[in-house]
N, C-alpha and C positions, 0 to 999 in steps of 0.2 A: 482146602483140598476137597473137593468133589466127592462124594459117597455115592457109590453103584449100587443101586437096590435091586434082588433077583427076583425073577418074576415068581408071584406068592400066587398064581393061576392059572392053570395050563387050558381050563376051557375054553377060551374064549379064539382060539384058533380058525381061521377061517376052512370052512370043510367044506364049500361049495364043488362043484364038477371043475373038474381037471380045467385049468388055464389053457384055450389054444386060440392062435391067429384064425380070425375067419373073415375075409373082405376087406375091401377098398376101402378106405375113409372118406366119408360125405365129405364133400368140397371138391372132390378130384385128385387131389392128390395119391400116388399109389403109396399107401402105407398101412401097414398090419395093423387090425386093432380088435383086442379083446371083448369078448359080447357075453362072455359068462360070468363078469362080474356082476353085484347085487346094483339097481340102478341109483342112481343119486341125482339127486336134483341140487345143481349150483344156481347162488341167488347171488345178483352182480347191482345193485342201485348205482344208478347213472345221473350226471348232471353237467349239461356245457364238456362232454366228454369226445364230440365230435373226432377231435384231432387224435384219438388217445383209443376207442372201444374197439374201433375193428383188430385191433393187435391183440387184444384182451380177449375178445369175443373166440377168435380164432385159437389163441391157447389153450381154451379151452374142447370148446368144437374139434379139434386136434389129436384128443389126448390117447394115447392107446388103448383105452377102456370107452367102447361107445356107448354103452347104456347109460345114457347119462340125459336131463333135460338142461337147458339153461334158460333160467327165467332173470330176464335183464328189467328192472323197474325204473324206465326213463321220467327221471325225479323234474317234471316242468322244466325242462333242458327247453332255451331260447337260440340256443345252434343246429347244426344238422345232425344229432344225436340219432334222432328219431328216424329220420331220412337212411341214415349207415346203417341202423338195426331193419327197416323193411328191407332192404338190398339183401343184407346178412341172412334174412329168414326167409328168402325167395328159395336162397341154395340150400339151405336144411333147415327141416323142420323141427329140428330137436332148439331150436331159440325158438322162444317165446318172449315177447315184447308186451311191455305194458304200458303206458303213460299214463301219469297221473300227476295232478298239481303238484307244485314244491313244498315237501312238506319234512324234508330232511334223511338220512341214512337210514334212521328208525324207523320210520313211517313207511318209509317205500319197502324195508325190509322186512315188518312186520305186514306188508300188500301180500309181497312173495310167500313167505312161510303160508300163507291160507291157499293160496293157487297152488302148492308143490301135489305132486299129484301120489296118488292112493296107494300107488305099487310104489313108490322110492321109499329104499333103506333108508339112505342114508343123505344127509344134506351138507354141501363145501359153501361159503361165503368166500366172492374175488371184489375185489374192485377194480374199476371203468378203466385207469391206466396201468392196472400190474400185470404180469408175466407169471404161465404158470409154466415148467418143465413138462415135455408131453407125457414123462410117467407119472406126472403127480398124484394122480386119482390112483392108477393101477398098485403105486406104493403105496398109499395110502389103506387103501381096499385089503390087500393081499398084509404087512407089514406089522398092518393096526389088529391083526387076529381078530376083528369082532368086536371090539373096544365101542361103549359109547359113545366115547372122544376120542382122538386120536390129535397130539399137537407134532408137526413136521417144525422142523428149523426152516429160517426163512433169513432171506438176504436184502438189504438194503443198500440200493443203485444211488449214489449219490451225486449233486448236481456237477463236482470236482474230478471224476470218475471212479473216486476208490469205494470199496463195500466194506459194509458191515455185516457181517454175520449171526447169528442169534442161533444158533442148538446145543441137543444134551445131548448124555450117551443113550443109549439105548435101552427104554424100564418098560414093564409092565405090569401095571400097580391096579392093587384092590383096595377098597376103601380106606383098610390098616395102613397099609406100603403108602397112599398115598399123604395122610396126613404126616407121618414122616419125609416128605417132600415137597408139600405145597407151600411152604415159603419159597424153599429155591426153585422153585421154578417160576413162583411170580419174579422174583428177582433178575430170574436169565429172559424175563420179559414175554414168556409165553404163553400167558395169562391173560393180555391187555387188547390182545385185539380178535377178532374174528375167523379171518384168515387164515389161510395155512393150518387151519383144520378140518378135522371130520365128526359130524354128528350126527348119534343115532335119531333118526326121524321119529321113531316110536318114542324116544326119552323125551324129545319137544313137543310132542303131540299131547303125549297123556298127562307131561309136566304142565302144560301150555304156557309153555316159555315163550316169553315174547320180549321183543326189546323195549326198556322205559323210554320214553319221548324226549331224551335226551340231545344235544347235535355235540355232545364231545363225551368220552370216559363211556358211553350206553354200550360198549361190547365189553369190556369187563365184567359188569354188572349181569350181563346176560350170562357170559361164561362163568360166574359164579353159581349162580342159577342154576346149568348143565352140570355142574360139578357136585350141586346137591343131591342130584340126582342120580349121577352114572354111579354105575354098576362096574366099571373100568375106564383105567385110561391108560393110554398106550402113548409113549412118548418114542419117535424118531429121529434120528441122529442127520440124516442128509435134508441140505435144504432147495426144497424144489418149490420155492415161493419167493417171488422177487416184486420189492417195494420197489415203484422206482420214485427218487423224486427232477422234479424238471425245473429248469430257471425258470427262475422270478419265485419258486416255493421256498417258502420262506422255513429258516428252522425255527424259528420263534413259532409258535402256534397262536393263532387271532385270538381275541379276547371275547370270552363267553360270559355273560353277565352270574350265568348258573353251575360255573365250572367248580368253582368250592363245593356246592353245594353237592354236585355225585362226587368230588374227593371225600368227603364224611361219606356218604352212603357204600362208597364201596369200601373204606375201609371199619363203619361197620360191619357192612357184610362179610368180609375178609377174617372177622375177628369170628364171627360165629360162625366161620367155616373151620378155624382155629378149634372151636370148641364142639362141631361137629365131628371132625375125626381125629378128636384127641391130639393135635399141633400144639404145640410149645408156640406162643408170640412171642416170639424174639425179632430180631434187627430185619430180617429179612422184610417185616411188613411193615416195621414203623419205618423203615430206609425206602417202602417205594410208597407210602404215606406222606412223606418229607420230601418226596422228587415231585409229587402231584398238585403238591401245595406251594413249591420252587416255582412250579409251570405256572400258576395261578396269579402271582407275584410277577412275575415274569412278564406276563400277556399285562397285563395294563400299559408297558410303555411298548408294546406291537407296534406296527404304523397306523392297523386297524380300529384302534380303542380311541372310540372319542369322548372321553371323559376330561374332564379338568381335573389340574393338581388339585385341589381340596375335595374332588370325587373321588380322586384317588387315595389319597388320603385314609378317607373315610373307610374304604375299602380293606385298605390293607390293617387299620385297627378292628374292621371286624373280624378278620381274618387271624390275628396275633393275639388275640385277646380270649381267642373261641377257646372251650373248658377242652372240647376233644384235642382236641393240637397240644395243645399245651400238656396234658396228662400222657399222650401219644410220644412228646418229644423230649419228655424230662432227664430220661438217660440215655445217653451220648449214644452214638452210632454209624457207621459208614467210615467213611476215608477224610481225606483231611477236608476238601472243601464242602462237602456234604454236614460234615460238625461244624464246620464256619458259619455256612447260614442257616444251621440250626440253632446256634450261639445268639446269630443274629434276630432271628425270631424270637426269641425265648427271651431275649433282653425289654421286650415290651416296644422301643423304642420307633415310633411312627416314623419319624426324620430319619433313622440310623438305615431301617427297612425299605423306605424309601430310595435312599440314594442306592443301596446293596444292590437291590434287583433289577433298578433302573442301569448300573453301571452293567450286570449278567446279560439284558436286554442289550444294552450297545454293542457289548462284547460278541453278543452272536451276530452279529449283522455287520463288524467292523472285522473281526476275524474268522468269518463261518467255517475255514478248513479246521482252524483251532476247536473251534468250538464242536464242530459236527465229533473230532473225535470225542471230548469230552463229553456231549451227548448220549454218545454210541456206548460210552464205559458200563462194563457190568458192575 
């Protein structure tokens, strides 16, 4: 059962001048939009996005809160990426366009955060094919009281047509309030990515947060980081954030030679955020410890991983045999298949590990409706 935690501080409430409609929204369209909210600069990394950014671009550009910049960093895009953003920023100048060589999410991300400019509050990360709600920001802005974080629920468009959904109830937590909560919320998966939140520019500035040079798992690590840091966090219950994903995306995720390797680091990290604000480590973190290392296993039989069976091999005993895992995964946790192939881990067994995650691999790609729920489970 879910525990409601009341908010343990009333300051951080947003006190700005009265909320009123004032103007047309740039693009043409006639629609009301707020201009006495604090300004925020959203950062969008783009790549082969052609088909996908002007719907992105526009949900944002859109939003009922105009103060807003949008810095789009077109990551060595080889389509007309580049082409749709000078069109886009002909009719408002609130985009900003960048290109710069392909150098991954983190990089183009870490371009943006140095460009956001001197007057923005606060800063939203989107990506190139998602959907935001046009009150996204204005909720967020208004909702989040002044929060240096602020995580929204968010929905997941899947290739089948049905969603998934990701929120909590409604908390507003101080450093105490939150270590009593930061497992479940890593848990309910609000933790892992980027999106679908709000951050205080000053907390990244002075923290100088920046993203590891990571291409998988580098927004968790970042938002651990922010969480060292804030002073609050405001957790909202509606979700005005929509993943989508498109045929031929695969629910397997590609194989990263380095993906183990930020699974230990953020669940270091995660352990001495445990011991930063007095959190109990329990199941909730060794259970999404044991899903990142599932993923890991996983992605070697990808379509994408060209290794050979005795690469792979090799892999997964360094993987099963590592002191953290193993000390991480000794006592039981999660639901039934989640104990299974932690069972199966834990058994040492290269060939047993082997055939496991290779059959999980099939299984998403042979039954993906099956699987996408099983994915989705909290």
């Amino acid at each position: 059962m879910r525990s409601l935690c009341r908010c343990t501080n009333t300051s951080w409430r947003y006190t700005g001048p009265a909320r009123r409609q004032d103007g047309p929204r740039r693009g043409g369209q006639a629609m009301q939009q707020n201009n006495t909210m604090p300004k925020t600069a959203v950062i969008m990394p783009a790549y082969n996005s052609g088909a996908t950014i002007e719907a992105s671009v526009r949900s944002i550009l859109n939003q009922t809160v105009s103060n807003l910049v949008l810095i789009v960093v077109n990551d060595g895009s080889t389509d007309d990426t580049a082409a749709v953003l000078e069109r886009l920023r002909a009719k408002d100048e609130r985009l900003i366009p960048m290109t710069v060589p392909n150098g991954g999410p983190a990089k183009a991300r870490n371009l943006a955060l140095d460009a956001v400019p001197e007057d923005a509050e606060y800063i939203m990360f989107a990506d190139s094919d998602d959907l935001l709600e046009s009150d996204a920001l204005e909720y967020a802005l208004t909702e989040g009281r002044g929060a240096d974080l602020v995580l929204m629920g968010f929905s997941i468009k899947n290739t089948d047509g049905s969603t998934a959904s990701y929120c909590e109830p409604e908390q507003h937590l101080d450093p105490a309030a939150l270590g009593e909560n930061l497992g479940r919320l890593y848990k309910a998966n609000l933790l892992n990515q980027v999106w679908a939140k709000l951050f205080s520019a000053a907390m990244i500035k002075e923290g100088h947060i920046r993203f590891p040079d990571y291409r998988w798992g580098e927004d968790r690590l970042f938002i651990f980081d922010c969480l060292e840091r804030a002073g609050s966090v405001a957790v909202l219950p509606e979700c005005k954030y929509s993943y989508i994903m498109h045929p031929g995306q695969s629910l397997i995720s590609s194989y990263y030679d380095k993906k183990f390797e930020v699974c230990l680091a953020a669940d270091t990290r995660a352990q001495q955020l445990c011991r930063r604000f007095g959190a109990e480590d329990d199941e909730d973190f060794r259970y999404m410890f044991a899903k990142s290392v599932f993923s890991c296993l996983t992605t070697l039989f990808s379509p994408g991983c060209r290794l050979n069976r005795n690469e792979k091999r090799d892999v997964i005993r360094g993987i099963i045999t590592n002191e953290q895992l193993r000390e991480r995964s000794r006592k039981p946790f999660g639901g039934a298949a989640v104990k299974l192939l932690s069972a199966v881990m834990r058994s040492g067994s290269v060939t047993l590990n082997y055939a496991a995650f290779h059959f999980v691999a099939w299984a998403g790609q042979a039954a993906p409706r099956f699987f996408t729920k099983l994915k989705h489970r909290k």
